[in-house]
N, C-alpha and C positions, 0 to 999 in steps of 0.2 A: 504494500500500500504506500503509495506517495505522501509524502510529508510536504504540506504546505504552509507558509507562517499566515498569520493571524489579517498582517500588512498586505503580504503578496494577494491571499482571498481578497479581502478588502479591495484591493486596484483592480483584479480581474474576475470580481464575483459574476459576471454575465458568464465568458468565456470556462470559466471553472463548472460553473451549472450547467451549460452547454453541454460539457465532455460528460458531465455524472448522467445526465438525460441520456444524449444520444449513444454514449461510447463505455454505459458502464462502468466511469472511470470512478476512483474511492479513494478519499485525501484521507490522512490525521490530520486535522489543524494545529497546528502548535502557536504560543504565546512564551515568546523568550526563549524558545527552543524546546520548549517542555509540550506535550501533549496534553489537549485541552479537549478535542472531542473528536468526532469522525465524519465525514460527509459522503454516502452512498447512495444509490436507488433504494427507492424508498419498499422495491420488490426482494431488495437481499437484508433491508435490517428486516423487515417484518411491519408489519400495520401499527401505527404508532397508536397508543390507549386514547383513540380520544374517543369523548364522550358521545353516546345515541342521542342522546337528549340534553335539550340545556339544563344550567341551573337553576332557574324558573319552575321547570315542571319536576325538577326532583327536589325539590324546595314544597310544594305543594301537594306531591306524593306525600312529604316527612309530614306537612299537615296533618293532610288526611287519615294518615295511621296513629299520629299520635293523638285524634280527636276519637279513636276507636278503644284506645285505652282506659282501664277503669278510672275514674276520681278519684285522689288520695284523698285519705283521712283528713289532715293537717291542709291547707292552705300554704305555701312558701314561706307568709308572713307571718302566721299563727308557728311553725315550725321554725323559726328561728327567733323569733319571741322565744320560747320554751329555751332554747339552747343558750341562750343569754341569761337565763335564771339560775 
């Protein structure tokens, strides 16, 4: 795998993406000489975790489940009243 710096992507980021699109090519980026991360088709690292759905509707899901759970006893306020005593 080709080692490229940080500066060099930077100036020829079109051209570098070019090669990883069309030509399968795979950098390490490095920063100062050290290795900072990788740049490949996105078909040899694997399906990046991104989400099905946004955080709106999993935000509203957590709603929904949490309005299905039973009532506590104690109130939040009434329960830490008590721990204060």
């Amino acid at each position: 795998m080709e080692e490229i710096g940080v500066r060099e992507l930077k100036t020829h980021a079109s051209e570098i993406v070019r090669r990883v699109r069309e030509e399968q090519a795979q950098y390490t980026v490095t920063y100062r000489g050290k290795p900072v991360g990788v740049l490949m088709p996105i078909h040899v690292a694997g399906e990046p975790a991104l989400e099905k759905e946004d955080s709106w509707q999993r935000l509203a899901k957590l709603r929904d489940k949490m309005a299905r759970l039973p009532r506590p006893a104690l109130s939040l306020t009434a329960a830490l009243a008590e721990m204060r005593r």
